[in-house]
C-alpha positions as CSV (number, residue, x, y, z in Angstrom):
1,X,-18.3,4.5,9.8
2,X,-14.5,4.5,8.2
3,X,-12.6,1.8,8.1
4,X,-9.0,2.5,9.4
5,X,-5.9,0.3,9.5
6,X,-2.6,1.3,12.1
7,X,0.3,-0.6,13.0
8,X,1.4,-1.5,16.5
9,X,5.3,-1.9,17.7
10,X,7.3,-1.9,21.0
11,X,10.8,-2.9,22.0
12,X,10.8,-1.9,25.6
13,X,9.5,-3.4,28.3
14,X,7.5,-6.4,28.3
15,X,6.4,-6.2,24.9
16,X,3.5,-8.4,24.7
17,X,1.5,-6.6,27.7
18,X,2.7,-3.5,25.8
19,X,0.6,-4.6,22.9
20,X,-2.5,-6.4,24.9
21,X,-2.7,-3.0,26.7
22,X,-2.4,-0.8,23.5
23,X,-5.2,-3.0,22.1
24,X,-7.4,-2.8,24.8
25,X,-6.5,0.8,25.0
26,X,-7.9,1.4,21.7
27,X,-11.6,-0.1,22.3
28,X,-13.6,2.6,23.0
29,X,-17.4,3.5,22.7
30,X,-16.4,5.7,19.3
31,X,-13.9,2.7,18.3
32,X,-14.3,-1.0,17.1
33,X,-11.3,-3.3,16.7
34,X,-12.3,-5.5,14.2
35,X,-9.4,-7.3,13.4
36,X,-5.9,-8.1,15.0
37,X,-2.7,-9.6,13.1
38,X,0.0,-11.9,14.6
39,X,2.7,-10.4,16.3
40,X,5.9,-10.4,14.6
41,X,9.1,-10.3,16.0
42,X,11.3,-7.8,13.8
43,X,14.9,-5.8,14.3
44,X,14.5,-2.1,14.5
45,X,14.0,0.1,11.4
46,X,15.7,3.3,11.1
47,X,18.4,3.0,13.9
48,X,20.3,0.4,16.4
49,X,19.3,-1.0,19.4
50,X,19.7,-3.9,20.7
51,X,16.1,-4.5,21.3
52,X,14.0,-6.2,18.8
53,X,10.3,-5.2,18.3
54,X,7.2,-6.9,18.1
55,X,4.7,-5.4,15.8
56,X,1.1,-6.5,14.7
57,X,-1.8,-4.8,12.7
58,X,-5.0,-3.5,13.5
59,X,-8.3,-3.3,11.7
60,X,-10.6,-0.4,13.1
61,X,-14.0,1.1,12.7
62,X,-14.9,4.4,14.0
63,X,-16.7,7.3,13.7
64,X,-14.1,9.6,14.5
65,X,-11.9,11.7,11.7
66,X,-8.4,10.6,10.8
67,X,-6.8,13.6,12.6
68,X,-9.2,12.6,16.1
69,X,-8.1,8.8,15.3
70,X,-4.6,9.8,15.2
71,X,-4.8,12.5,18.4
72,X,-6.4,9.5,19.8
73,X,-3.7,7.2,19.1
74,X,-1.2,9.4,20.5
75,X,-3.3,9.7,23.6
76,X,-2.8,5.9,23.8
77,X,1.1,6.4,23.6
78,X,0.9,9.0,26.2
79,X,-1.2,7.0,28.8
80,X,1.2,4.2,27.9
81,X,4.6,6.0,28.7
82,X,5.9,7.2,25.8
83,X,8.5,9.7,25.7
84,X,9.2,11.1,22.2
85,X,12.5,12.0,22.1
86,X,12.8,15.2,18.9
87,X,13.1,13.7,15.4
88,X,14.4,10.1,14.4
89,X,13.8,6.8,15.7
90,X,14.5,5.7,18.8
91,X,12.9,3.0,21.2
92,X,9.9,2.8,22.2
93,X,7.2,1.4,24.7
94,X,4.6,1.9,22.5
95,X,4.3,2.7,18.8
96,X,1.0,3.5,16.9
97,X,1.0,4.1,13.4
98,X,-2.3,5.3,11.6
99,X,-1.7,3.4,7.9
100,X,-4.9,3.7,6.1
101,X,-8.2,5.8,7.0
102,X,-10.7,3.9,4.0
103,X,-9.2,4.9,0.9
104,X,-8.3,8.2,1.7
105,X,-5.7,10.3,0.7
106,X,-4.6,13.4,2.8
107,X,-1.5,15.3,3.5
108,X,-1.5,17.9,5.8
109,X,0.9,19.6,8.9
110,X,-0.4,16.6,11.0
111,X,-1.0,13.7,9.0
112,X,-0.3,12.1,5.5
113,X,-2.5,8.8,4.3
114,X,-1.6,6.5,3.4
115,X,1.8,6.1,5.8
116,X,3.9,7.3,3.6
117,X,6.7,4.9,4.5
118,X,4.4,1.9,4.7
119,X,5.2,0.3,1.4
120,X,8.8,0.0,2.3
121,X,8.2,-1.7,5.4
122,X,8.1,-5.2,5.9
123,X,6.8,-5.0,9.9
124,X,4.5,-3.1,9.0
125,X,3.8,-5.4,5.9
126,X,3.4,-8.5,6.8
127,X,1.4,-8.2,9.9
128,X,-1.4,-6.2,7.7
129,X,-1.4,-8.9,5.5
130,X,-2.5,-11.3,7.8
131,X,-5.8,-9.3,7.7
132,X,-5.9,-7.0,4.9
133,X,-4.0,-8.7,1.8
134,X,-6.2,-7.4,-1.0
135,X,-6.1,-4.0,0.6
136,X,-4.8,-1.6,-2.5
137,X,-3.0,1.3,-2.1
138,X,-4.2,4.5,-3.4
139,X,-1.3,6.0,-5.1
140,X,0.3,2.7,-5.9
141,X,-1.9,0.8,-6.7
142,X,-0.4,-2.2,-5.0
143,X,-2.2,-4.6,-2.8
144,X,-0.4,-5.3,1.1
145,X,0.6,-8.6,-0.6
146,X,2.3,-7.2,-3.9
147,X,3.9,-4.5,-1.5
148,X,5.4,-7.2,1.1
149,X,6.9,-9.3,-1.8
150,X,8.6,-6.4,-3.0
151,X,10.2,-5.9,0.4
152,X,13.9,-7.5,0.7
153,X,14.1,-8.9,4.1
């Protein structure tokens, strides 16, 4: 069993049933969720709206391979309503961001672990250190915690 950690956000919508659902969404009978973060209410990243987000992080165990978790995930989105709308950042009912499958590094057409924005991200940041704050970084060698404090908020 891997151990994988992804982020959770939404701005539209009510966003805490957006998050209860995406959580529940994610249980499934190949898929633990072992762990759950505080929400964190956060302005957007990227771009302007006037919507602010609330993100948290999740801790999961599964059997499945990083690219299936992250297929998975955006099945999740899907179900959920998202509409990707081409490249950039726009708002969103539902995000989910695979961050760390074990200690794995990968990049390929689909995927790259670790997120490779994570590090500069504080709501992504601080909700994983709420449950992972030793968790080191593979290329960095940074733990969640050193990360978030070098994070100008």
């Amino acid at each position: 069993m891997a151990i994988a950690y992804i982020g959770i956000g939404t701005n539209l919508g009510d966003r805490h049933h957006n998050i209860e659902r995406a959580v529940d969404l994610l249980s499934s009978d190949r898929i633990v969720v072992k762990s759950l973060s505080g929400v964190y209410e956060t302005d957007p990243w990227g771009f302007d709206s006037e919507n602010r987000f609330l993100n948290m992080a999740a801790c999961l165990e599964t059997d499945i391979s990083p690219e299936g978790l992250l297929q998975y995930l955006f099945s999740v989105e899907n179900l959920m309503g998202r509409v990707r709308k081409g490249k950039g950042y726009s708002s969103r009912i539902i995000d989910l961001d695979l961050l760390f499958f074990d200690n794995l590094v990968l990049e390929s057409p689909l995927l790259t672990l670790p997120h490779p924005l994570l590090h500069k991200r504080y709501f992504v940041l601080k909700p994983l250190s709420d449950i992972a704050p030793t968790l080191k970084h593979p290329l960095l060698g940074l733990t969640v915690v050193e990360m978030l404090q070098g994070i100008k908020t």
